[in-house]
N, C-alpha and C positions, 0 to 999 in steps of 0.2 A: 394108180390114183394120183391125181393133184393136188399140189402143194396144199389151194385153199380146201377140198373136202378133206384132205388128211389132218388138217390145222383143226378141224371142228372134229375131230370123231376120236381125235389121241386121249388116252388117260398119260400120258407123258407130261408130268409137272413144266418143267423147260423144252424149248425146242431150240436146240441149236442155231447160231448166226453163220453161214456159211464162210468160212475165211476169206472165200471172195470179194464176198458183201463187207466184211471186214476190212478190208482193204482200200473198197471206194471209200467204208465211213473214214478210216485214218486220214483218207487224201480230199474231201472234201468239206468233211464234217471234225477237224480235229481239235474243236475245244473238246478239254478233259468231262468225263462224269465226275461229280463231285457226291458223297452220300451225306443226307441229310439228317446227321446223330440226331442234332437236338429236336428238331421235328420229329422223327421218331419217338423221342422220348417223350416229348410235350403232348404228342396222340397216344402214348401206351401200348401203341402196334410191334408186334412182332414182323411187321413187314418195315421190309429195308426200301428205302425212298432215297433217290437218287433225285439229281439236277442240273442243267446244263446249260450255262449260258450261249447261246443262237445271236446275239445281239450284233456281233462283227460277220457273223454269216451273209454273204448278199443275195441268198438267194429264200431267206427266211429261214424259218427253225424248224419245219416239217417237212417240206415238199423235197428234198433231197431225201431225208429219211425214208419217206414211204417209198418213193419214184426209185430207187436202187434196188430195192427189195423186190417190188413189182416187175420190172427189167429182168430182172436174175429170174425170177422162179418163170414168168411166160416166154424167157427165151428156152428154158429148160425143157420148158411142153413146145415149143417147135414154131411159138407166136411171132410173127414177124413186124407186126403193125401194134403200138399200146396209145393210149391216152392216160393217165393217170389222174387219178384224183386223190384230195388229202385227208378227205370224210369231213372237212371244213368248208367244205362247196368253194373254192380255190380250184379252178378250173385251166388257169392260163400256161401252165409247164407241159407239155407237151413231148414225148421222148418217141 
């Protein structure tokens, strides 16, 4: 099975970031995650909210994030050729 029908069909809370993919984030993407206490607190969530400033990134705050991930899992199924997109209709990154 492939990454995306496995991604929709898991009862598995987390899914793992591959150390690979890990590794491009450290080397491209390495501003820190910062969590966001007091937002948390001010919304009463039990969910933990993170945040990340992108702003010295040149190549914007998304399209490396998806486009590495994408790269990794369709070279995994055997893909040779990708286009990426960012779900933001940002169409111009091309890998």
């Amino acid at each position: 099975m492939n990454f995306a029908s496995r991604r929709w069909t898991t009862l598995t809370r987390f899914i793992d970031i591959p150390d690979e993919i890990r590794t491009y984030y450290k080397t491209y993407r390495p501003s820190p995650l910062v969590r966001a206490y007091n937002l948390e607190k001010e919304l009463r969530t039990p969910a933990r909210i993170y945040c990340k400033f992108e702003g010295n990134n040149t190549s914007g705050s998304h399209k490396l994030n998806s486009a590495i991930a994408q790269v990794y899992y369709a070279k995994q199924q055997g893909i040779t050729s990708l286009t990426t997109e960012t779900g933001a209709g940002q169409w111009e990154k091309s890998v």
